[in-house]
Backbone atoms as SQL, in Angstrom:
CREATE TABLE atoms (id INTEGER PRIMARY KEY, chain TEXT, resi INTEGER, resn TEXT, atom TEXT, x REAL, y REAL, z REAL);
INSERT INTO atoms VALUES
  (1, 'A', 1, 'UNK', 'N', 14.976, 67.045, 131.056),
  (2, 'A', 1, 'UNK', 'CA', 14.888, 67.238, 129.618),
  (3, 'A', 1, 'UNK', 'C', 14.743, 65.942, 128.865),
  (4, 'A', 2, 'UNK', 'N', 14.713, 66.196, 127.569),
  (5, 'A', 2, 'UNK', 'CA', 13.742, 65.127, 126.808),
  (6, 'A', 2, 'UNK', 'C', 15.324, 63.850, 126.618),
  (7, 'A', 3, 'UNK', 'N', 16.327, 64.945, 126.116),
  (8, 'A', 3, 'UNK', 'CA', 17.711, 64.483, 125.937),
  (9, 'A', 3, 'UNK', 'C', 18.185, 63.138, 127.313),
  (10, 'A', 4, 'UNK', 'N', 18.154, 63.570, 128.589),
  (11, 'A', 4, 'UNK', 'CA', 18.643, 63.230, 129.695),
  (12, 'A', 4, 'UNK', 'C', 17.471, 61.786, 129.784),
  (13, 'A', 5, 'UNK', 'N', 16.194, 61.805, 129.447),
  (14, 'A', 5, 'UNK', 'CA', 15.401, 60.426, 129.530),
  (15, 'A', 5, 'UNK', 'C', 15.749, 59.779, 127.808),
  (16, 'A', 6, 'UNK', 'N', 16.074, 60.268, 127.504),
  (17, 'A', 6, 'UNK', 'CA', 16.699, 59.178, 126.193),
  (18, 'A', 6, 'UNK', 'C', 18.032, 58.605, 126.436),
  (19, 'A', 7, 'UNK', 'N', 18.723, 59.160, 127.398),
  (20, 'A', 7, 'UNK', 'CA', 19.607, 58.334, 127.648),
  (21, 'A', 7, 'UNK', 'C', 20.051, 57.073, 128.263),
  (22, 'A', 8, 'UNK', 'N', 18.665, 57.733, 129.739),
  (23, 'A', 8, 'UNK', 'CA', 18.344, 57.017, 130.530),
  (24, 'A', 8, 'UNK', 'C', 17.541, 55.375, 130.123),
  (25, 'A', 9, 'UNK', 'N', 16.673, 55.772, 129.104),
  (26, 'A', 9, 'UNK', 'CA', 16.430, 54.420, 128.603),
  (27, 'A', 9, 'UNK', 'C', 17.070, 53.754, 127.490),
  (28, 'A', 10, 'UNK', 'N', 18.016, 54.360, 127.027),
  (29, 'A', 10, 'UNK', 'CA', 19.042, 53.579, 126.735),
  (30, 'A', 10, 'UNK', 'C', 19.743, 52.749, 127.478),
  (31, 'A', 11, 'UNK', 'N', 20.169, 53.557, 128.425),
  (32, 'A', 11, 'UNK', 'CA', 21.258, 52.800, 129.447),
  (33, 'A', 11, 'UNK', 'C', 20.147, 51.732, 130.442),
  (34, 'A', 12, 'UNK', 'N', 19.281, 51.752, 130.473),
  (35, 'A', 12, 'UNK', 'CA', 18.018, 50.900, 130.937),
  (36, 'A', 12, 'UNK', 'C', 18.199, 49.310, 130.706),
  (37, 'A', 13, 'UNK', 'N', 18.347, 49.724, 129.191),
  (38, 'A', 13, 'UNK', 'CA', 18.385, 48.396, 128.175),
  (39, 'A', 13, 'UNK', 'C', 19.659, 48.015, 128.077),
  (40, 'A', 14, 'UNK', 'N', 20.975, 48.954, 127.896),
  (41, 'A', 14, 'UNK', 'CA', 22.071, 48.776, 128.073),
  (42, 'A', 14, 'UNK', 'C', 22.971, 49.193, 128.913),
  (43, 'A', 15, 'UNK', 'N', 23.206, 48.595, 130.627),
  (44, 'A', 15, 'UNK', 'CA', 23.441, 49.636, 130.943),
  (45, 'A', 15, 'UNK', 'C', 25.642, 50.091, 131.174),
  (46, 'A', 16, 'UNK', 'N', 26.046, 49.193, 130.144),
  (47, 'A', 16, 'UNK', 'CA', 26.802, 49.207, 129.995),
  (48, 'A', 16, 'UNK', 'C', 27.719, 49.918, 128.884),
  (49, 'A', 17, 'UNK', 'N', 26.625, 50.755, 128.491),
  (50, 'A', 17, 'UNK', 'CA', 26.666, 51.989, 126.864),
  (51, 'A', 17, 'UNK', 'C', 27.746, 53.261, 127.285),
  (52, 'A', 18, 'UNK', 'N', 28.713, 53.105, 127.019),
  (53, 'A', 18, 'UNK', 'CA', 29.524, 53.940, 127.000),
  (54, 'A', 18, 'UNK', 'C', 29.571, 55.897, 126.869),
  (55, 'A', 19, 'UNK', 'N', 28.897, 54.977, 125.212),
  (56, 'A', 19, 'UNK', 'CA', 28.136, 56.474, 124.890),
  (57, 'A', 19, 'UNK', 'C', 26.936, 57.245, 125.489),
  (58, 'A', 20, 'UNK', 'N', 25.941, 55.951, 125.812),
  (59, 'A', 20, 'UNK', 'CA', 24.831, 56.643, 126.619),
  (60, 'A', 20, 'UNK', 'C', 25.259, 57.281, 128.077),
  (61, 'A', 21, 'UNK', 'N', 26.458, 56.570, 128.317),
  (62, 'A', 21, 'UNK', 'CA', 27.454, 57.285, 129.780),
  (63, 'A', 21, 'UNK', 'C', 27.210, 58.506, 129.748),
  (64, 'A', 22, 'UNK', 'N', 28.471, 58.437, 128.670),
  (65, 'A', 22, 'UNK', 'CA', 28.868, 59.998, 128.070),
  (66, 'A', 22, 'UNK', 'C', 27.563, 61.234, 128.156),
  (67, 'A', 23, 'UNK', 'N', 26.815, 60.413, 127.007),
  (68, 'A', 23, 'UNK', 'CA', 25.549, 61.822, 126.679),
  (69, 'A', 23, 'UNK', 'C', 24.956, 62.429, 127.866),
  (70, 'A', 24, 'UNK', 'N', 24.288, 61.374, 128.658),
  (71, 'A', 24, 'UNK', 'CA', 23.921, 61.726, 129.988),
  (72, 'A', 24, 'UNK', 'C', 24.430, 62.580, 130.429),
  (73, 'A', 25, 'UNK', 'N', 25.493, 61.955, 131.260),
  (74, 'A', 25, 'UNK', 'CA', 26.175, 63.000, 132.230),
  (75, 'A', 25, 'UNK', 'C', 26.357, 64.286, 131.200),
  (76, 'A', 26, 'UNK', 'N', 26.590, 64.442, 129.964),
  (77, 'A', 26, 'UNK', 'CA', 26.596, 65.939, 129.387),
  (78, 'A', 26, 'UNK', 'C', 25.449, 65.911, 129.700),
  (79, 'A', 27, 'UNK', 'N', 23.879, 65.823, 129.356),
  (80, 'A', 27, 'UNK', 'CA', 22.788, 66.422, 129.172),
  (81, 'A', 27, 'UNK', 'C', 22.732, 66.716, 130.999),
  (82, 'A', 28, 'UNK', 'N', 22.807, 66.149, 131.356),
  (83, 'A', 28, 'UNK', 'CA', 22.555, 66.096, 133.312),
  (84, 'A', 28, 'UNK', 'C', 23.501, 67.776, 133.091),
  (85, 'A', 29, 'UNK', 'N', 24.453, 68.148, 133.044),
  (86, 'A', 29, 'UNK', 'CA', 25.337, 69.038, 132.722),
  (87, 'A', 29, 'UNK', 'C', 24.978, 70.159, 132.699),
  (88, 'A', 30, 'UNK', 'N', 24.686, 70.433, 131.425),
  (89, 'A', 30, 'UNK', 'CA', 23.361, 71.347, 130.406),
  (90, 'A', 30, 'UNK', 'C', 22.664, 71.662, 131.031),
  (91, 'A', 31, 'UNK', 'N', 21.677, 70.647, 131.620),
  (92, 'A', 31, 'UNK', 'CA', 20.057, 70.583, 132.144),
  (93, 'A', 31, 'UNK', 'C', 20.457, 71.655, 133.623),
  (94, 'A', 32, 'UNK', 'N', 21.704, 71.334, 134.173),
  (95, 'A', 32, 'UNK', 'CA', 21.862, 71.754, 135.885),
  (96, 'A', 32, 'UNK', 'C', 22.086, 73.559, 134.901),
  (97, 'A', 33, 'UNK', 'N', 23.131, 74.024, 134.311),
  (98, 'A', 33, 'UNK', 'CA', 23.156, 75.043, 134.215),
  (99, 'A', 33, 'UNK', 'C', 22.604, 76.395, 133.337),
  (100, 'A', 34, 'UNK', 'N', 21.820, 75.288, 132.934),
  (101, 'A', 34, 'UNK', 'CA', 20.288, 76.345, 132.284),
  (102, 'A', 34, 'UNK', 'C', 19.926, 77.153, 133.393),
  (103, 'A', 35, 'UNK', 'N', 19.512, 78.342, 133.232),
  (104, 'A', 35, 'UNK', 'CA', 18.987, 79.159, 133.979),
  (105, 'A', 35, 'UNK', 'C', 20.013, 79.738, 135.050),
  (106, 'A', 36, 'UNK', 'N', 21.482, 79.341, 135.260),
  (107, 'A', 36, 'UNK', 'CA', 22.186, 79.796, 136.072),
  (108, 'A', 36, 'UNK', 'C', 22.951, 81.523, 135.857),
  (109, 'A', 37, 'UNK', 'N', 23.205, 81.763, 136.591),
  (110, 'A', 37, 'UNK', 'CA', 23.568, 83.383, 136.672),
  (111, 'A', 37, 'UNK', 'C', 25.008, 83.564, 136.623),
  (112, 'A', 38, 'UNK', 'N', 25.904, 83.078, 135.822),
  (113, 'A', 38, 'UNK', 'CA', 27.092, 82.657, 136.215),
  (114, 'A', 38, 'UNK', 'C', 28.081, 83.672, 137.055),
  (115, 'A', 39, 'UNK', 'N', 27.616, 84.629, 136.581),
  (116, 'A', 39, 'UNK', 'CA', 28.384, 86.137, 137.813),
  (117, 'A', 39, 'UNK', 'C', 27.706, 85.777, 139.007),
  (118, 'A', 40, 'UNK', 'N', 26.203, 85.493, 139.119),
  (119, 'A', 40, 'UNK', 'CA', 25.737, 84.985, 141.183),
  (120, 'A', 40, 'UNK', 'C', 26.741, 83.879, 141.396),
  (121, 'A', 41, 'UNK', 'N', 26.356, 82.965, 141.030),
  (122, 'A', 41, 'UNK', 'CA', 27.511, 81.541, 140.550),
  (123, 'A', 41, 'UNK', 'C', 28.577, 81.966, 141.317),
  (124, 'A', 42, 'UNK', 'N', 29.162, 81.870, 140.378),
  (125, 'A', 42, 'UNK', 'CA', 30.941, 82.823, 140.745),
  (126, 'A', 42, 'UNK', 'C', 31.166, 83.536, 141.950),
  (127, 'A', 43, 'UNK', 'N', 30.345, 84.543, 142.358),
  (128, 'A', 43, 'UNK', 'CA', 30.288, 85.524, 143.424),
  (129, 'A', 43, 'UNK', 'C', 30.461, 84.710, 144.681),
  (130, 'A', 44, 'UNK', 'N', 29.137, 83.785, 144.386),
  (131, 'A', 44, 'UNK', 'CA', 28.588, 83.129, 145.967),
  (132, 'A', 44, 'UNK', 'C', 29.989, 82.059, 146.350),
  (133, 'A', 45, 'UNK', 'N', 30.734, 81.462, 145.299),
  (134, 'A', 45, 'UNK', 'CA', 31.392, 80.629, 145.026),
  (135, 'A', 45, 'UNK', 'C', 32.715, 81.101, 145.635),
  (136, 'A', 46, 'UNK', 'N', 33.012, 82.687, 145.366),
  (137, 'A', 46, 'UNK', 'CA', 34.436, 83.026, 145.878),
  (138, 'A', 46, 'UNK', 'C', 34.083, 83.493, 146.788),
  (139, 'A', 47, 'UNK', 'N', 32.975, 83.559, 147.534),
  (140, 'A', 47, 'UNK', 'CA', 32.594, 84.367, 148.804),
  (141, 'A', 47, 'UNK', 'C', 32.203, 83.654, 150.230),
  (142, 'A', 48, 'UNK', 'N', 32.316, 82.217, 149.521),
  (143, 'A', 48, 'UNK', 'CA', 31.787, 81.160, 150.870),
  (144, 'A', 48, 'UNK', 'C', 32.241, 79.724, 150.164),
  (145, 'A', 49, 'UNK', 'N', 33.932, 79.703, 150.442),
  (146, 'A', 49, 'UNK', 'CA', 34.520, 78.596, 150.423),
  (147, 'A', 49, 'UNK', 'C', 33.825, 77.088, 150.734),
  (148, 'A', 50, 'UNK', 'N', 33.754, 77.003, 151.947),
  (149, 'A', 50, 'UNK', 'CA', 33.275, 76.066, 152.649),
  (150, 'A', 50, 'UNK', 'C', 31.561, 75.802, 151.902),
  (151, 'A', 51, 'UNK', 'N', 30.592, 77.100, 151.390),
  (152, 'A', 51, 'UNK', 'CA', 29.355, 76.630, 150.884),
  (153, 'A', 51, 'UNK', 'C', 29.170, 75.393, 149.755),
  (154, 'A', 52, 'UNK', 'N', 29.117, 73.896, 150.114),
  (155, 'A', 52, 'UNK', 'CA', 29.299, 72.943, 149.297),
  (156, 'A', 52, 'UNK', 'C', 28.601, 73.369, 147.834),
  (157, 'A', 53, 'UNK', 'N', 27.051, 73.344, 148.219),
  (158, 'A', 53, 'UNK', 'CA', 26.476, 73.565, 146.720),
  (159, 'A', 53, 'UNK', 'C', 26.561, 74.527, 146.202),
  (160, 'A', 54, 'UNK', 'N', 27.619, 75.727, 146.082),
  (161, 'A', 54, 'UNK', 'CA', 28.022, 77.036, 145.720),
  (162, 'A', 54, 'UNK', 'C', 29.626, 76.226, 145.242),
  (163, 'A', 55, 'UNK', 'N', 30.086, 75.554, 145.558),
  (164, 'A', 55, 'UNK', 'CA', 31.116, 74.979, 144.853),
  (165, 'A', 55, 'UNK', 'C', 30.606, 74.523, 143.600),
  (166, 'A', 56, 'UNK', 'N', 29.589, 73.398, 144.022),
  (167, 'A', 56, 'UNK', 'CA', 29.592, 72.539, 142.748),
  (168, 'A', 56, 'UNK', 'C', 29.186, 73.249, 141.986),
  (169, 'A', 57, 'UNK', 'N', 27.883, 74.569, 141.763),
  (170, 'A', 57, 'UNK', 'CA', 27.636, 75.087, 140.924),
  (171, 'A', 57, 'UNK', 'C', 28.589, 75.635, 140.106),
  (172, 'A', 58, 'UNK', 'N', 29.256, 76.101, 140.531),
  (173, 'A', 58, 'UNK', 'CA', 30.501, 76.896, 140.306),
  (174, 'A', 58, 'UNK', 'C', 31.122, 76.166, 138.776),
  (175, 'A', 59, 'UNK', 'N', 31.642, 74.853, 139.729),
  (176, 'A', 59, 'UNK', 'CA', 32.314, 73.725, 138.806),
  (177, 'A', 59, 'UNK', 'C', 31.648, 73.250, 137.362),
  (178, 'A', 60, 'UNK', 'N', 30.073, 73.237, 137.772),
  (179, 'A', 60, 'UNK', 'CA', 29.390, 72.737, 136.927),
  (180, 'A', 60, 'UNK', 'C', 29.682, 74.109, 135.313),
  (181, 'A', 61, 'UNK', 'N', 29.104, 75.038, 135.997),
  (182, 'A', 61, 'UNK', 'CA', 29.925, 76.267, 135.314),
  (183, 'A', 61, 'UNK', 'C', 30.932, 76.195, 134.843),
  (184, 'A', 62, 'UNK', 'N', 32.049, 75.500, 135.342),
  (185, 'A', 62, 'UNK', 'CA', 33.787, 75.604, 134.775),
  (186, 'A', 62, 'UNK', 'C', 33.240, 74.648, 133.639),
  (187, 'A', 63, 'UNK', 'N', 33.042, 73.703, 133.553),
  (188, 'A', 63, 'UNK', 'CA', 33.307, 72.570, 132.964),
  (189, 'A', 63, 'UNK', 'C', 32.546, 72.944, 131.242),
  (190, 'A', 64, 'UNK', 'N', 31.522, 73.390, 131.844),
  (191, 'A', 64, 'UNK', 'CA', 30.643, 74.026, 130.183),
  (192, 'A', 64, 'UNK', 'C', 31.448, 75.169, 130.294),
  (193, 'A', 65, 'UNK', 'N', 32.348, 75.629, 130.662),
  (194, 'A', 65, 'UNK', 'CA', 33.057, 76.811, 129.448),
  (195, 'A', 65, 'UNK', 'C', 33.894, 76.589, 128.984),
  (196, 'A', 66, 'UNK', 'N', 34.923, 75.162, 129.567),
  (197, 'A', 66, 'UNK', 'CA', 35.601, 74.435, 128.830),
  (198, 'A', 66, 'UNK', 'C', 37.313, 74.966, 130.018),
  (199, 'A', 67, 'UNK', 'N', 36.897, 74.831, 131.093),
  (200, 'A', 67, 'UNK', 'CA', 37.849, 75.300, 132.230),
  (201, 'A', 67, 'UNK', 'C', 37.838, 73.909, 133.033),
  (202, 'A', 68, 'UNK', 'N', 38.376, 72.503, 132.487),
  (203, 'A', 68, 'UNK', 'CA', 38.749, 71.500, 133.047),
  (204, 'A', 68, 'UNK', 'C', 39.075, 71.149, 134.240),
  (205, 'A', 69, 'UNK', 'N', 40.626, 71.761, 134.184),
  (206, 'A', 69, 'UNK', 'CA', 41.051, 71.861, 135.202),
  (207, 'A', 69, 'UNK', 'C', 40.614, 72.648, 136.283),
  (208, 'A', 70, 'UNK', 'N', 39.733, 73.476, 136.090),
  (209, 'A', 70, 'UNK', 'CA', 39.171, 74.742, 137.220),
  (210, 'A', 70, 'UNK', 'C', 38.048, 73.928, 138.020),
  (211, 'A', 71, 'UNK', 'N', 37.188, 73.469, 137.175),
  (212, 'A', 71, 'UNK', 'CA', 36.377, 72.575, 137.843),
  (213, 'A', 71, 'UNK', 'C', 36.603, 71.458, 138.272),
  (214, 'A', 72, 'UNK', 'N', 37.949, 70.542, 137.984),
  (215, 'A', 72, 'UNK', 'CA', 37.917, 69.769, 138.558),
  (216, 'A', 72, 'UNK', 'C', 38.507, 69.825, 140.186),
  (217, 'A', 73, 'UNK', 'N', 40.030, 71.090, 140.181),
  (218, 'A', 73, 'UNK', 'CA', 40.464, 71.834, 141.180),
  (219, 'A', 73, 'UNK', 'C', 39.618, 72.195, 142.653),
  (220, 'A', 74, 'UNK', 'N', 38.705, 73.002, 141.797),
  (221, 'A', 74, 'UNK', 'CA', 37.546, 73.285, 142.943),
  (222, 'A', 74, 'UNK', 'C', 37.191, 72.249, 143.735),
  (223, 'A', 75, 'UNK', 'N', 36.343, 71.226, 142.956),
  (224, 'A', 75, 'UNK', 'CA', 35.939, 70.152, 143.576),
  (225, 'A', 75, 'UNK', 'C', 36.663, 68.918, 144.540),
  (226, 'A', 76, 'UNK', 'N', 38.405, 68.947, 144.141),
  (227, 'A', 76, 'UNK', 'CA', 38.828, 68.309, 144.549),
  (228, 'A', 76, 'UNK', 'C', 39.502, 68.982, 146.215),
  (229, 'A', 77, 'UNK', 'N', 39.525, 70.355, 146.019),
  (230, 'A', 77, 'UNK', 'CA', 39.255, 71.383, 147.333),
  (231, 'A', 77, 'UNK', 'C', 38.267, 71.272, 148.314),
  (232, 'A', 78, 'UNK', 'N', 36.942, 70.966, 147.076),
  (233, 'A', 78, 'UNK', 'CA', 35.901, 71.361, 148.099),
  (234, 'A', 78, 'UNK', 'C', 36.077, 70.004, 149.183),
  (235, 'A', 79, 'UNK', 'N', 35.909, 69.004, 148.378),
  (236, 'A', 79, 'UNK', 'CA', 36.107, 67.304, 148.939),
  (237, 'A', 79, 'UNK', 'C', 37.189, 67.263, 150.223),
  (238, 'A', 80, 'UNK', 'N', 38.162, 68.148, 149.888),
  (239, 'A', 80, 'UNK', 'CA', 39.075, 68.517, 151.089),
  (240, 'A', 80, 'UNK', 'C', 38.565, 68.516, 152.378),
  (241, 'A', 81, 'UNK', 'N', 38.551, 69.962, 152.109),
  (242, 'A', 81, 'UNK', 'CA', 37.751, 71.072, 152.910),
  (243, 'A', 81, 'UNK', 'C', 36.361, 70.669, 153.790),
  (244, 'A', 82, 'UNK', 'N', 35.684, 69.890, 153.290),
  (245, 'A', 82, 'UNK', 'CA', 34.337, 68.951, 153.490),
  (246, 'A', 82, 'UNK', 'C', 34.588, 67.768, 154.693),
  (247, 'A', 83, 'UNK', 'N', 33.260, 67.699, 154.436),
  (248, 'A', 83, 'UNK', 'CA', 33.207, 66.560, 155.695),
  (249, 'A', 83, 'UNK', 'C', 31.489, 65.578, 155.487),
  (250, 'A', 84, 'UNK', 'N', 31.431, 64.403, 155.591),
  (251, 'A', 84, 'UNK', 'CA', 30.040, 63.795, 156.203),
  (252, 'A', 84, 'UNK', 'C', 29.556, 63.949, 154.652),
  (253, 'A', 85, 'UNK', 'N', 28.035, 64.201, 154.503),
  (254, 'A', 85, 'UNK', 'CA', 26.893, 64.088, 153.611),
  (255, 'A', 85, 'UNK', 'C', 27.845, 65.466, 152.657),
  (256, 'A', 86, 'UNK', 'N', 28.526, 66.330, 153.100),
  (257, 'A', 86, 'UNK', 'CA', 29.085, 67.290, 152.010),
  (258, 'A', 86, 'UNK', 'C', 29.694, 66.992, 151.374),
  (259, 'A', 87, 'UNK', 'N', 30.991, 66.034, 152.091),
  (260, 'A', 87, 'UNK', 'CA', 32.081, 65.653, 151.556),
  (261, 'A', 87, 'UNK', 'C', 31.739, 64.667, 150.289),
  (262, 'A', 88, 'UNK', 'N', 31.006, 63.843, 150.562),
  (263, 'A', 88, 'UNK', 'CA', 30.036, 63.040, 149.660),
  (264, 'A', 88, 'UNK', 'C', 29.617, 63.601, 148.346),
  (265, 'A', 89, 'UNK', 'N', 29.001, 64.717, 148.605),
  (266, 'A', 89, 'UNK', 'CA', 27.822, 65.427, 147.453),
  (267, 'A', 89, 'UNK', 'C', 28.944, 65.817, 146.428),
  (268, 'A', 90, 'UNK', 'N', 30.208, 66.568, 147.238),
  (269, 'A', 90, 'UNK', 'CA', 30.941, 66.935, 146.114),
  (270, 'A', 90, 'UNK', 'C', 31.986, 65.917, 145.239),
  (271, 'A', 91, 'UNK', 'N', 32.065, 64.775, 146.259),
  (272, 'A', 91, 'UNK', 'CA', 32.930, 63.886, 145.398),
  (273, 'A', 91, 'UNK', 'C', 32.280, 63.532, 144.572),
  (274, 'A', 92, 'UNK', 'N', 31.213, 63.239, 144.637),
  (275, 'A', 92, 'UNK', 'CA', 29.897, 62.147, 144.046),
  (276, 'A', 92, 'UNK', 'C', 30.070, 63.218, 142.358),
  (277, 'A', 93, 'UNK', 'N', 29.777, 64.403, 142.603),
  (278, 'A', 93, 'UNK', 'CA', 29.550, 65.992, 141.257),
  (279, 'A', 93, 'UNK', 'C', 30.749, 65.147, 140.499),
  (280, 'A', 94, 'UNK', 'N', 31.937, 65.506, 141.553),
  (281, 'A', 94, 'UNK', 'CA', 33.029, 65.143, 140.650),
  (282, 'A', 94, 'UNK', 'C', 33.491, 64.254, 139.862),
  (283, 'A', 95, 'UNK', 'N', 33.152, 62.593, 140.192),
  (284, 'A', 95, 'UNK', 'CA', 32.957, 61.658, 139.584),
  (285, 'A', 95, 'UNK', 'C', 32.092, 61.789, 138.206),
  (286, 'A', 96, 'UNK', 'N', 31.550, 62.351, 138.616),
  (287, 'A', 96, 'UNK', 'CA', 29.853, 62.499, 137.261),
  (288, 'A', 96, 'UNK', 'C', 30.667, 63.427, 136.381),
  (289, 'A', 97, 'UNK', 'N', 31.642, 64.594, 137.257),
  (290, 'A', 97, 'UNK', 'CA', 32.123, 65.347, 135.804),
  (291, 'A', 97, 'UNK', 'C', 33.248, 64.779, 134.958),
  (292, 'A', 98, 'UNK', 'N', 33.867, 63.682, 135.605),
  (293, 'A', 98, 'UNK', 'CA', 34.785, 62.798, 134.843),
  (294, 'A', 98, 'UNK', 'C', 34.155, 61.865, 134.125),
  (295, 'A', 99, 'UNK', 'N', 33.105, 61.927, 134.178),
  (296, 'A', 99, 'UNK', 'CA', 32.463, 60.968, 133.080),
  (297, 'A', 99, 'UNK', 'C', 32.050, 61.932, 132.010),
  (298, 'A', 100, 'UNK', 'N', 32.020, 63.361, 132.123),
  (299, 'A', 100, 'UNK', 'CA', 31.475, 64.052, 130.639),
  (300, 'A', 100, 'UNK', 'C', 33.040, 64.211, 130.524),
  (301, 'A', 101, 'UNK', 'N', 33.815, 64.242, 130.942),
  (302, 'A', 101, 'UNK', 'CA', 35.188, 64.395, 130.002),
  (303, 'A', 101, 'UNK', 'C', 35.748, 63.333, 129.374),
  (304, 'A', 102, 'UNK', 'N', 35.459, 62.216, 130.341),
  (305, 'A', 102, 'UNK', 'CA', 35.962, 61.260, 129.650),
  (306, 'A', 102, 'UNK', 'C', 37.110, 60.394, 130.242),
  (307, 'A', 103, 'UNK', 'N', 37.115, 59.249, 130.618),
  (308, 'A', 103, 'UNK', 'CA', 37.870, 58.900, 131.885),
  (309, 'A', 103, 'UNK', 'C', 39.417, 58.664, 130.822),
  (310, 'A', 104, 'UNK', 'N', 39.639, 58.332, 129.688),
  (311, 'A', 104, 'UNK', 'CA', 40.730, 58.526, 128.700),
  (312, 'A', 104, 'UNK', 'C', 41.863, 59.796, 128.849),
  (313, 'A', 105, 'UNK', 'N', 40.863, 60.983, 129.597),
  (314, 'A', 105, 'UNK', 'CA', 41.155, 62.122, 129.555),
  (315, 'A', 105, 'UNK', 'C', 42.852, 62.630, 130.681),
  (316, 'A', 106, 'UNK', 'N', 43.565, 62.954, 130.071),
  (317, 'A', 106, 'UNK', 'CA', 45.125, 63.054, 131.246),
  (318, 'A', 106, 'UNK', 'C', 44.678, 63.931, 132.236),
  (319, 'A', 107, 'UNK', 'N', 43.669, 64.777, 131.769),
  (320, 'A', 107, 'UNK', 'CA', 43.498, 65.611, 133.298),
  (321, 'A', 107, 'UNK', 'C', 42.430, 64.968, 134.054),
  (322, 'A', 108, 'UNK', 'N', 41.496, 63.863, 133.694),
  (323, 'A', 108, 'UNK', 'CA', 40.800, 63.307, 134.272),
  (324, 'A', 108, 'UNK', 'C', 41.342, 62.141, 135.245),
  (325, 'A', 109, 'UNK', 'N', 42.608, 62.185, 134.885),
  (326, 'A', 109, 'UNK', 'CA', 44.014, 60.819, 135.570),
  (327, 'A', 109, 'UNK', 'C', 44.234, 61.361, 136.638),
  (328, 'A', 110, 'UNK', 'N', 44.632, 63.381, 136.401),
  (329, 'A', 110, 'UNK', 'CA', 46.019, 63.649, 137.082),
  (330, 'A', 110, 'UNK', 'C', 44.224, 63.626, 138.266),
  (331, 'A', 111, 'UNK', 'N', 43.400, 64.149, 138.047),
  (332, 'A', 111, 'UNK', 'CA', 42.130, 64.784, 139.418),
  (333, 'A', 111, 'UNK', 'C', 41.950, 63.969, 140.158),
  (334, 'A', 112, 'UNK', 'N', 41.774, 62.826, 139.324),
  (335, 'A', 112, 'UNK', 'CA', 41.625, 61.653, 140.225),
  (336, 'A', 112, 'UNK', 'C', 42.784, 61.335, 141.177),
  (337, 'A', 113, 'UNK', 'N', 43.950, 60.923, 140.843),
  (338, 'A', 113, 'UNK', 'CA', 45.007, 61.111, 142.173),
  (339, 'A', 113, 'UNK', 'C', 44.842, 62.252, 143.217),
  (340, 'A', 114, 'UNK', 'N', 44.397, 63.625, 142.155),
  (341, 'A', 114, 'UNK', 'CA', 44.043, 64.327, 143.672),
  (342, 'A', 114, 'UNK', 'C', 43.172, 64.142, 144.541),
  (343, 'A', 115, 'UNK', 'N', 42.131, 63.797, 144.078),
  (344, 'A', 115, 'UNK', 'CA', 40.975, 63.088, 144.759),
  (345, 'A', 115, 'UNK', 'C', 40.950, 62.226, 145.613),
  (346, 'A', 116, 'UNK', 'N', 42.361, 61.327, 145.210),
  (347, 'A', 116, 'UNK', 'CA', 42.213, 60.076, 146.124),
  (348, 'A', 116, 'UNK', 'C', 43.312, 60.742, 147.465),
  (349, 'A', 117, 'UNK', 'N', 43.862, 61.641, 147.175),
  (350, 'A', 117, 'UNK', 'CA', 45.180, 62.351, 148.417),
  (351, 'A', 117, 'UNK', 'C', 44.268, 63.244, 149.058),
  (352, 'A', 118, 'UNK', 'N', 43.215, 63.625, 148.456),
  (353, 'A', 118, 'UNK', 'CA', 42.337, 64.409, 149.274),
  (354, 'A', 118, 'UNK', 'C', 41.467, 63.525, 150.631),
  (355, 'A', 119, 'UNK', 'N', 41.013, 62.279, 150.010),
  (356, 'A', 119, 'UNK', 'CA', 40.466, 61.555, 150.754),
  (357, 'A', 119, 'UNK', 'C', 41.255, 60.769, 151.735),
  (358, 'A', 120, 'UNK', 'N', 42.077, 60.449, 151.495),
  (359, 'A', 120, 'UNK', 'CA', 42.972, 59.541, 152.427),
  (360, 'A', 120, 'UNK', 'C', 44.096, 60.446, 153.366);
């Protein structure tokens, strides 16, 4: 989207823009769950634990309905649960979704400790 390359060349020129952080990762956000089915979403999501990119969708979902903690939960499960190039994909989501909340954020504090007990 038009949003997600205006950010991008912002942060081009600056790439130390806080705000252009921010917008991004929302528009990246947006852009992933356009067109999503959130009942398939959901379904595939409680029906195949272990399916990495059926997590993150999932999460990506929590987070635009304003279910913080749900998406960050999931992800810090899935990262568990995971292993290799998976374990990766979902930490990697999760990082990116602490940047649309906002790393200021107390539940973006408490995920991250889970994150790091998940990994170690």
């Amino acid at each position: 989207g038009g949003a997600v390359q205006a950010y991008k060349n912002v942060l081009s020129d600056d790439p130390g823009n806080i705000e252009a952080k921010l917008g991004l990762a929302q528009a990246e956000l947006l852009h992933r769950v356009q067109g999503m089915d959130p009942q398939e979403v959901r379904k595939a999501a409680a029906e195949n634990p272990a399916d990495v990119p059926a997590q993150i969708a999932a999460a990506d979902l929590d987070l635009v309905g304003g279910h913080v903690e749900d998406a960050f939960g999931r992800l810090v499960e899935t990262v568990r649960r995971s292993a290799g190039d998976d374990r990766e994909t979902a930490r990697l989501r999760l990082i990116e979704l602490f940047e649309v909340v906002g790393s200021d954020d107390p539940r973006v504090a408490a995920a991250r400790r889970a994150l790091a007990r998940a990994l170690f």
